[in-house]
C-alpha positions in Angstrom: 1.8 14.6 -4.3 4.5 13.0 -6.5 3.8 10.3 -8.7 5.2 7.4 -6.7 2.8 8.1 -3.8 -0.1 8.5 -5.8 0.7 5.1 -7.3 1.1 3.9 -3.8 -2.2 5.3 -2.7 -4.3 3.8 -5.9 -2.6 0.2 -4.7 -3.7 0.9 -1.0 -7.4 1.8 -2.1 -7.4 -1.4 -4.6 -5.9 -3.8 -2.0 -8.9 -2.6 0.9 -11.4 -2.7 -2.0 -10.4 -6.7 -2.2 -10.8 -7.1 0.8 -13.9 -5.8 1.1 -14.9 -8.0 -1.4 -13.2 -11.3 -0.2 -15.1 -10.7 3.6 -18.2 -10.3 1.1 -17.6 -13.7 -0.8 -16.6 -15.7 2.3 -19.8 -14.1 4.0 -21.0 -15.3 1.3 -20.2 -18.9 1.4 -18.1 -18.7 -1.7 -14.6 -19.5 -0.4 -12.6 -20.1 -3.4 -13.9 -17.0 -4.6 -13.4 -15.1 -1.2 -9.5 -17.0 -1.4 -8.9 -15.6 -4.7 -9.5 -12.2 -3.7 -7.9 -12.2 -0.8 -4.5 -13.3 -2.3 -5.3 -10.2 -4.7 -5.4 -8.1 -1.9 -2.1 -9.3 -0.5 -0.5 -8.5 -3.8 -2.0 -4.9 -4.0 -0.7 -4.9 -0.2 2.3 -5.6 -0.8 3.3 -3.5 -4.1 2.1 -0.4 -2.1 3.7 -1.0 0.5 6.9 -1.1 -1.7 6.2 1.7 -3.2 5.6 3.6 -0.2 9.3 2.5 0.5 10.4 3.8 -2.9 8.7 7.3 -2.4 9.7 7.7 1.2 13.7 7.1 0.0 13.4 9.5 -3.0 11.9 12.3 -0.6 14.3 11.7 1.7 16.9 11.8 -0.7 15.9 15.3 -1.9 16.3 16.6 1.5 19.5 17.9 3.1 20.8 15.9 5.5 20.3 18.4 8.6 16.6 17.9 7.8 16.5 14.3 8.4 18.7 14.8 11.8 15.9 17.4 12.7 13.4 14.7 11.9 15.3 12.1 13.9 15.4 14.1 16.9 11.8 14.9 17.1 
């Protein structure tokens, strides 16, 4: 696994671990808390999910382009 996907993967994991622990704060009661962490977890959402972008266009750049017609077809 290349470096860009790991990175994507560690975001992934830290973005469900805030959420785990936002549903646990607004179980909790503790809504501005639970809010907090949950706008955390959007962030970590969202910078893996670009970096899943980033490392699926560099793979795909380093394969020859009857590769990606095979993948198309499938």
């Amino acid at each position: 696994m290349d470096d860009s996907h790991r990175k994507a993967a560690e975001l992934h994991d830290l973005a469900a671990h805030a959420h785990r622990a936002a549903a646990e704060h607004h179980r909790k009661q503790d809504h501005l808390t639970g809010h907090e962490l949950s706008r955390k977890a959007l962030e970590h959402s969202h910078k893996a999910h670009q970096l899943s972008l980033q490392a699926h266009e560099k793979t795909a750049a380093k394969l020859p382009a009857n590769a990606l017609a095979d993948d198309a077809a499938k």
